[in-house]
N, C-alpha and C positions, 0 to 999 in steps of 0.2 A: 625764811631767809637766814636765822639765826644761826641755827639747823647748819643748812649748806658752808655760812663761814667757816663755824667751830670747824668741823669735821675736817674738810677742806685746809683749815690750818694747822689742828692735830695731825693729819695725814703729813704736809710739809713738815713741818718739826720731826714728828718720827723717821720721815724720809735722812731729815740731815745727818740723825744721829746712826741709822742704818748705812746710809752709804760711808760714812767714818769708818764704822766697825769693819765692812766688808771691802773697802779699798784703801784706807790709810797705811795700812800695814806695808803695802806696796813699796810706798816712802822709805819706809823703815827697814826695808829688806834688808839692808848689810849690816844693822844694827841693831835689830830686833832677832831671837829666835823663833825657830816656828811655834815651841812650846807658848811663847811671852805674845806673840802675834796672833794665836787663839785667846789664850786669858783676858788680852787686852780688848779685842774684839767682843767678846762676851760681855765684858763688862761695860763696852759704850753701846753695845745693841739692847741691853734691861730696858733704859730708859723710853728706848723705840717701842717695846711693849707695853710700856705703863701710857704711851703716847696716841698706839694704834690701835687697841680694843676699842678705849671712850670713842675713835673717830668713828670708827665702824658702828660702834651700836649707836651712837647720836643718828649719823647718816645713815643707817640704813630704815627701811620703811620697817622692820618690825618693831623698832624702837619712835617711831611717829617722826622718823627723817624720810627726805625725798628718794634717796636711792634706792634701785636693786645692789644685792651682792657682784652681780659684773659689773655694775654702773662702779661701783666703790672699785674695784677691782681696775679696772681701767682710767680711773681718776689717777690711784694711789701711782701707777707705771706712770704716766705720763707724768704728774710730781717727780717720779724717780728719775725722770729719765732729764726734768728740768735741775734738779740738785746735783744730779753724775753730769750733767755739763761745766756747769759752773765748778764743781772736784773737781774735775780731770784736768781744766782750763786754769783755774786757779791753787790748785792743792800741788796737784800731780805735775802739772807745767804741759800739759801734754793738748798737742792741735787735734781739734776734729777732720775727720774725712770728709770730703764732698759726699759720698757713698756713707759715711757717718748721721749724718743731717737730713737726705733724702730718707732714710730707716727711719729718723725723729718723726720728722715730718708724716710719714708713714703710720707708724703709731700714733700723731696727733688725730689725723683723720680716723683712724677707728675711734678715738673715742670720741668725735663729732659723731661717729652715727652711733654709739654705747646710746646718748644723750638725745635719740631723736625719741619721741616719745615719753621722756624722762614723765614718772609723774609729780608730781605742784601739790 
């Protein structure tokens, strides 16, 4: 169970620091250049790598975690896809679609069946 938190919460954490890098710049569009909105990006996405390895090898089963690699892989989207709500909603200022939210939802369900046979 240990296992599943860590990973699961390295995963969100690296998620935060990922979706920064690749949509904050957005914000900054008339005040950032493209040059300064790659650098800048780069340099909040490191910390997402020093965040998403440990999750991955903790959780995965060749390291004595419960996941497969799609299981992780499908975990880590749907994290993404809960931390790009909460950006977009609160960073960016910006509403979801009804057609926005069925896609969520859509992807939630793949990963209920990623998870059906998960092994323990």
């Amino acid at each position: 169970m240990l296992r599943i938190t860590t990973s699961i919460a390295l995963l969100s954490l690296s998620n935060i620091f990922m979706t920064t890098a690749w949509y904050y710049h957005l914000k900054k569009a008339h005040t950032w250049s493209m040059l300064a909105a790659i650098a800048i990006s780069w340099l909040i996405a490191l910390p997402e790598y020093c965040l998403q390895v440990p999750a991955n090898r903790l959780g995965h089963t060749s390291g004595g975690g419960p996941f497969t690699a799609p299981q992780l892989k499908v975990i880590q989207e749907a994290i993404a896809l809960l931390v790009f709500t909460f950006f977009t909603i609160y960073i960016l200022k910006e509403r979801l679609r009804t057609t926005d939210i069925i896609a969520f939802i859509l992807i939630f369900a793949g990963v209920a069946v990623s998870m059906l046979g998960r092994k323990s």
